[in-house]
Structures are given as C-alpha cells and as structure tokens.
N, C-alpha and C positions, 0 to 999 in steps of 0.2 A: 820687857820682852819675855816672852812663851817660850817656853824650848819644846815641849809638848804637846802633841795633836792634841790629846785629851783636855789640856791645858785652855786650849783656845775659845777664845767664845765669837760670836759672830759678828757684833761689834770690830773684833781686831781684822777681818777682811771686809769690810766695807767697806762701798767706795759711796763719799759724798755725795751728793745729787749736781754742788757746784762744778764737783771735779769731772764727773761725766760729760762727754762728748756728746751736744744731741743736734738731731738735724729733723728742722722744720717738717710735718708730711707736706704741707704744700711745695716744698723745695725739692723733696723727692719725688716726688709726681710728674717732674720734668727734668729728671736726671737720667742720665744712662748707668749701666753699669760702671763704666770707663770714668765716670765722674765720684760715683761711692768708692770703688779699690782708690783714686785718688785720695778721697776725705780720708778713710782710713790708712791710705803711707802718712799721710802730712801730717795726722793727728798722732802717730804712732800709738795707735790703741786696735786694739780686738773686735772691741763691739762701737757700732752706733748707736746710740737711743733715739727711736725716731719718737716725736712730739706732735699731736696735734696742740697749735698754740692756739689759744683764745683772743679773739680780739682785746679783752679788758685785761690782759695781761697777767701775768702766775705763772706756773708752771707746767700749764697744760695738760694732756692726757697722754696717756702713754698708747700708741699706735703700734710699737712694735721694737725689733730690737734686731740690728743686722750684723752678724758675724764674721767675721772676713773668713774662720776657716769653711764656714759653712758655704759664704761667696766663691772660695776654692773650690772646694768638694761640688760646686754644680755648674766651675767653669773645668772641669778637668776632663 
C-alpha cells in the first residue's frame, strides 16, 4: 500500500480490462436511455465501456465510454 499521492504510480489505479463493464455498440444502438441508467445501477459502476465487437471474436474496438454523471448532467 502507498500512503502517498506522490508515491503512486498508474499501475496502482487501473482497472483491468476483464473487470470492466462493456456493452456491445450493437446492443446500444437499440437501447434507450432508461435501459443504460439501468445497466449502470445493476452493474454499480460509473462508466460503461461501449465495444464494437468483431465477429472473429477479441476484444473489439473501443466506440466510446458512457458516464452515468455525465448521463446526469444531460438528464437534469
């Protein structure tokens, strides 16, 4: 453990790729809002990672990244 801002290196906040939350872009393409604030309570996380996934399968490409406070901030 760090006690340290200065201490810290970027390694100690990262978050895994497995432990990431992501969601299909094809699955958001036919979601509503009302269905992403869903994904986001039930996943209890901040952000979505949206994916485009490849048919041949990996880890796809990265399309975008959705915030619930940001999702706030532009239902308020």
């Amino acid at each position: 453990r760090r006690d340290h801002r200065e201490d810290l290196q970027a390694v100690d906040i990262m978050t895994t790729i497995k432990d990431m939350v992501t969601v299909p872009y094809s699955e958001l393409t036919r979601a509503s809002v009302g269905d992403v604030i869903e994904s986001l309570r039930r996943s209890c996380t901040n952000y979505l990672v949206v994916l485009h996934v490849a048919p041949e399968g990996g880890y796809g490409l990265l399309r975008g990244l959705i915030s619930r406070a940001q999702v706030d901030r532009q239902l308020a």
